[in-house]
N, C-alpha and C positions, 0 to 999 in steps of 0.2 A: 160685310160683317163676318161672315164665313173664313174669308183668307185671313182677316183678323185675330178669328177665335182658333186658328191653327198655328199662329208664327209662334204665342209660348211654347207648344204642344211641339214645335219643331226644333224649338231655338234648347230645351229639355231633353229631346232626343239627342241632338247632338254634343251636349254637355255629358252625357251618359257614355256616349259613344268614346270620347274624348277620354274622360277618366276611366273606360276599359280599356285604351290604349298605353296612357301611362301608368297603370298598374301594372301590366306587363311588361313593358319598356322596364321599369324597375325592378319587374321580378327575376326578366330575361340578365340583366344585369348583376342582380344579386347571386343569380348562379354563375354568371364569368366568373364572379370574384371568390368561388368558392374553392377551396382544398378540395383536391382531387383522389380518390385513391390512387397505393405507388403499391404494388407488391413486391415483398419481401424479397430480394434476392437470394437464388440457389446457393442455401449453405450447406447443401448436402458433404459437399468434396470435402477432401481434405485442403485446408488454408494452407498455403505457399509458403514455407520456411524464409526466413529470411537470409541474406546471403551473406557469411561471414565474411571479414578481411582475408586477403591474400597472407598478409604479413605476420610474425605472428602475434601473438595477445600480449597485452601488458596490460598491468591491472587498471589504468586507467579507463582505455579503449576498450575494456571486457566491462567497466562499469558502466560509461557513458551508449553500448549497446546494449545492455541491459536496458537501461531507460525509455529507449527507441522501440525495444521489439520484445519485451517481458508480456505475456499474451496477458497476466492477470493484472499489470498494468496500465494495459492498452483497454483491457476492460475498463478500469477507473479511470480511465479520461472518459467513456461513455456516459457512466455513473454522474459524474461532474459534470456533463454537459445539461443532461437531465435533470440535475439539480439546478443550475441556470434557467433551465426554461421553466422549471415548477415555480422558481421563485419570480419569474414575470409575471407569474398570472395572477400575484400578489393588487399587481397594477389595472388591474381590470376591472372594470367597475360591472357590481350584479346587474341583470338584462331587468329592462321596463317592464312593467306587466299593462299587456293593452288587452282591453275589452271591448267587444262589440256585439248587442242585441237589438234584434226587430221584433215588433210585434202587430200582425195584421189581426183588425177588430172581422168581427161577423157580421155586427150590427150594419146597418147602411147611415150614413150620416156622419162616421167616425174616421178618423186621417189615421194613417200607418203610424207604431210608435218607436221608436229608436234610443238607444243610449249610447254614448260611446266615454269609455273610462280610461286614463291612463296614469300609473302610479311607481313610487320609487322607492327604494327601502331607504329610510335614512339614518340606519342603525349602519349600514354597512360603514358610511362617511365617520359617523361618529366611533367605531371602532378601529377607524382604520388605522393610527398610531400604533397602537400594541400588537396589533396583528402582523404588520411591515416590521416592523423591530425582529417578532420572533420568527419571520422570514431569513430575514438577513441575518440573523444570529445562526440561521438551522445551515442557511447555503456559507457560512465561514465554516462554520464546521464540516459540512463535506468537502471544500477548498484546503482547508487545514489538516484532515484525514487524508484525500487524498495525494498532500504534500508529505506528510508520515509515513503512507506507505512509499513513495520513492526512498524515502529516507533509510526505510527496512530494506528497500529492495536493495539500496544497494551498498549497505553493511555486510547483507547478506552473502551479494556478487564478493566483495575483500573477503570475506570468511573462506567463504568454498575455495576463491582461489588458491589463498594460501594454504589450504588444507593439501588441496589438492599438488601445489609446490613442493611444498615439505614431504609429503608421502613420498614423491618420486625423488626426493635424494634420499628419504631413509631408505627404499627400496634399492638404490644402485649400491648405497654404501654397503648393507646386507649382503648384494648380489657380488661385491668384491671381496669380501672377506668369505663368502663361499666358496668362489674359485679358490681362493687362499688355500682354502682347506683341502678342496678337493687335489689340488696338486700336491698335497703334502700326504694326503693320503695315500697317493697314488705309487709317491715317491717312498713311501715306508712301509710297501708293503714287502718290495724284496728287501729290505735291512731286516723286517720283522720274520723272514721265513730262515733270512742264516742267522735270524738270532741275535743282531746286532743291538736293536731295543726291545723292550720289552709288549705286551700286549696290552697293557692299560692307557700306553701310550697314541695309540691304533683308538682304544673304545672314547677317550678325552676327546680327540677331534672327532669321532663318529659322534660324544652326543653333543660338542658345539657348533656343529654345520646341520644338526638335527633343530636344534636349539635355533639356528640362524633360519633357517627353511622355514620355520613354521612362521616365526617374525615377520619374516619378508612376505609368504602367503597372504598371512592377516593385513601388509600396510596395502600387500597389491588389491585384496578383494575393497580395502577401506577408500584406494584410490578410485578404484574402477566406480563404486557407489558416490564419492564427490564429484566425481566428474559427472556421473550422470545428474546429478542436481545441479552443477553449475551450468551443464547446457540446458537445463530447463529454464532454469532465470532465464539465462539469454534469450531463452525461444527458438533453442535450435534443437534438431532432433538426436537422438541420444546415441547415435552411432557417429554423430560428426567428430570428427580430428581435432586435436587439441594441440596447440604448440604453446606454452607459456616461456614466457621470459620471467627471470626474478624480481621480486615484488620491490620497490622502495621503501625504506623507512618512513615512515612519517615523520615530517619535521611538524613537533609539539611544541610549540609557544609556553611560556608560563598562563596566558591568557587563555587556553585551551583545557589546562589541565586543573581548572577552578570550576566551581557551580554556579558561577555570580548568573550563568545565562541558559542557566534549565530555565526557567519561566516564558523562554521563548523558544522552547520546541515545541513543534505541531502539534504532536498531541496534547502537549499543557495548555498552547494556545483554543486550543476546540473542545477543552474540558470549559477554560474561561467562560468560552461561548455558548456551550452550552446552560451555563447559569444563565449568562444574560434572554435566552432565549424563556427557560423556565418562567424569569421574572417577569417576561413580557406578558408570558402565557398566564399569573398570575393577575397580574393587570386588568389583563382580559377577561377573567374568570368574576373578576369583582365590578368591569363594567357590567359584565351579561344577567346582573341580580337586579338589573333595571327591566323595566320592557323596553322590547323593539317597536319603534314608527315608522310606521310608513306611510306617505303621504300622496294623496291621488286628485286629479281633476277629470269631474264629470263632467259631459254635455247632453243632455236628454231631451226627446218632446214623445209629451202624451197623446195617448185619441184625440183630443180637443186640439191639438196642433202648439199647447203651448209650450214653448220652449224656454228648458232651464241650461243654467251652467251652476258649477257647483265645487266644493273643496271636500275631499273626505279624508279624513285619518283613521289610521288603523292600529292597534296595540296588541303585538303577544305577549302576554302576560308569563314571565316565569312563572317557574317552580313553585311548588309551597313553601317550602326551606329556603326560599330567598337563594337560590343557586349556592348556600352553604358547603354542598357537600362538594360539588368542583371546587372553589376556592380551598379545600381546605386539603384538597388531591394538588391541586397547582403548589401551595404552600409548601406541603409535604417533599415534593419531586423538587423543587427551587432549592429544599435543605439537603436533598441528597443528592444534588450536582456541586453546592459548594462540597460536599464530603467527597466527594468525589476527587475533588478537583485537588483537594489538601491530602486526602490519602495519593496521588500519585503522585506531589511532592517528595511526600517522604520518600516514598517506595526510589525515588531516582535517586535521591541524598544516600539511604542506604545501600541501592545498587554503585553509589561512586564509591563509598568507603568500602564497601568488599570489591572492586577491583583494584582500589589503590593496594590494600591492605596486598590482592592478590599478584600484581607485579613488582610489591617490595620483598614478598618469598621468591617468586622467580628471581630479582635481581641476584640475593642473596644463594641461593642455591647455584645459578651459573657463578658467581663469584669462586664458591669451593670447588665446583668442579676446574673451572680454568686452573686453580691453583692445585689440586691434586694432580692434575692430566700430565705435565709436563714431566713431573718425578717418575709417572708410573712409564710414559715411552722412553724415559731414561733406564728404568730397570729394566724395560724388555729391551730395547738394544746391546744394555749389557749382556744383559741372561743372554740372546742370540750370540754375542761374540764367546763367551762364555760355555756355550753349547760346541759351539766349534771347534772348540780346545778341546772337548769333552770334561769340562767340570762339573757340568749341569745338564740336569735332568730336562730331557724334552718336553716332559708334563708341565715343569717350570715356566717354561718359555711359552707353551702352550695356554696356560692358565692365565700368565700375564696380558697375553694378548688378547684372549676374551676379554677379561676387566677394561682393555684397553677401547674395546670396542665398543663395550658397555656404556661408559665414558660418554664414550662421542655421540653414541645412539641419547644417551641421555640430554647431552649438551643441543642434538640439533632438535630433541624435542622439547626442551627450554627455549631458545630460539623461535619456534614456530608458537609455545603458548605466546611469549612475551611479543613478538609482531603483531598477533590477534588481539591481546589486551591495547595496544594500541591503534590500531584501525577500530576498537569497540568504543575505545573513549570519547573521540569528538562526539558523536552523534549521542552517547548517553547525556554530556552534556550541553548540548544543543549547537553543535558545529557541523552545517550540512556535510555527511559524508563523501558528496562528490567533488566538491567542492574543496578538499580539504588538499593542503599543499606537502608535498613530499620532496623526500630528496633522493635523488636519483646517485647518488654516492656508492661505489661499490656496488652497481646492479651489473650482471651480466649480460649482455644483450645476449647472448648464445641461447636459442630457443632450446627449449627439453622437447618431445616428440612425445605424446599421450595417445597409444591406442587400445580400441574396445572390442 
């Protein structure tokens, strides 16, 4: 009777022993499968420039390394990635809430009491719709922002270029008509001592080589400053070497230079989206004026041993206002992202007709210049033959050929607006700028040499 009254008493022991084994066994496992801490990597140093081409630049190759190695770039692919995994966790369903109490009686004659509760929100399920919407509304918009800023970046990388192109022929063309001078000066100063011309003759080229120095000053210091901005797009440091080649035209389509397809640049597309996400969030604003449920199963036993199982629900009651005053903040924000979204309509519509408006003055300005230009190096090669003869005044000849230089300095800075006006147009109206096809017609491969 004895070995009897101990086989429960053993057969209990061992069942005890048993489930403090698999408790462990599950918990020893629940830490394998846990996230580990990773520390930080040393970003003390300075980051490793990246290594430009041998060969030299061409606007395409200065664009498409932009993209690759633009450090605030390279940033927003981070940005984007972290919006990806923010927006997973959309898919995660809230943690159970589990409960567990003992309670051991004093009295004698009484059994130990236990509960054990476990419960689920099921307001999570039932918001889940609107909530995923304005998930995936919020991660288009940083997809579609982050596609923008390529966009900028690399309008940007065409701008500087060309800036930087143009400068160094305005500066050479300056730096020739310098020399110009300087040899004529040099060459008039024994005519001017026997007297041969006059001295006003001497002060006319002293103040257009003064005139020309300071121009050239100003393109060199405006070059040296674009250049150091276009090696920073690229992500190179600012003492690096520059060789460009000259830029291509862009070959413009009739399809290009219409508006039909603003409504599909990035930023208009993540303005869209942004509405849609408001609306979601409005949505949501007018489920939340309900209570939340959440629904739980008990299992308990009392002092007396007897044993319940059970169903509980639970309600957070909103607000007083009936969650009023968010719905009416959700409302609000939903009307001032459609405004949003139609004020930068216009704002593009208007940005196309003032650069139209502004490359049909450029066109019309190089127009008169090409046709003035040709008469005025007709009258200075007269005036020079002319000069020869001695029938004409050296001021003459001298005078014409400033104008003439004027002219040209005029013309290649016509030239460099009206390039930019069009490298600026695709992408205002939504033609990826990298993407955009040119013509290599009349480009020089002969690199230019830029140093700092």
């Amino acid at each position: 009777m004895f070995l009897e009254s101990q086989l429960p008493v053993q057969t209990t022991h061992r069942w005890l022993a048993a489930a403090r084994a698999g408790t462990l066994l599950i918990l020893l496992a629940a830490l394998v499968g846990c996230a580990q801490y990773q520390p930080l990597p040393d970003t003390a140093g300075m980051p490793i420039s990246p290594t430009p081409p041998k060969q030299a630049w061409t606007l395409d190759s200065a664009t498409l390394f932009a993209l690759s190695h633009n450090p605030q770039l390279i940033e927003s692919n981070t940005q984007l990635a972290l919006a990806r995994q923010q927006a997973g966790l959309a898919n995660v369903p809230p943690p159970m809430s589990l409960g567990l109490s003992l309670d051991h009686p004093w009295q004698q004659g009484l059994f130990n009491a236990f509960s054990l509760s476990v419960s689920q929100d099921l307001s999570f399920w039932l918001k889940q719709a609107p909530r995923k919407q304005a998930i995936q509304a919020r991660l288009r918009q940083a997809i579609l922002n982050h596609r923008w800023q390529a966009w900028q970046l690399a309008a940007a990388v065409q701008q500087q270029y060309l800036n930087v192109w143009y400068l160094q022929k305005q500066t050479r063309l300056l730096q020739t008509q310098i020399q110009w001078v300087d040899q004529r000066i040099t060459a008039n100063a024994a005519a001017e001592k026997a007297g041969l011309i006059t001295a006003d003759t001497q002060a006319l080229l002293l103040a257009n080589v003064s005139q020309w120095q300071q121009m050239a000053h100003a393109a060199n210091l405006q070059r040296i400053k674009d250049s150091a901005q276009l090696l920073q797009l690229l992500g190179l440091p600012a003492d690096a070497a520059l060789r460009l080649t000259e830029p291509p035209q862009p070959a413009l389509s009739p399809q290009i230079i219409t508006t039909s397809s603003i409504d599909q640049r990035p930023d208009v597309l993540a303005l869209k989206a942004a509405i849609d996400e408001k609306d979601a969030q409005y949505r949501q604003a007018l489920i939340d004026q309900f209570p939340s449920i959440s629904l739980g199963l008990t299992r308990a036993q009392d002092t007396s041993k007897v044993q319940t199982i059970g169903v509980g629900v639970n309600l957070v009651l909103p607000s007083f206002d009936g969650n009023r005053h968010a719905i009416s903040v959700a409302k609000t924000s939903r009307k001032l992202a459609a405004e949003q979204y139609q004020n930068r309509l216009v704002q593009i519509r208007s940005d196309f007709a003032t650069l139209r408006q502004k490359q049909a003055e450029l066109q019309r300005a190089r127009e008169e210049i090409e046709a003035n230009l040709p008469a005025l190096r007709r009258r200075m090669t007269q005036a020079e033959q002319a000069m020869a003869q001695g029938l004409v005044n050296a001021n003459t000849v001298d005078t014409l050929r400033q104008t003439v230089v004027n002219q040209r300095l005029a013309l290649l800075q016509n030239a460099a607006e009206r390039q930019r006006a069009e490298y600026a147009l695709p992408a205002l109206v939504g033609i990826d700028p990298a993407v955009l096809p040119a013509s290599n017609a009349g480009a020089n491969p002969s690199p230019t040499p830029t140093e700092h």
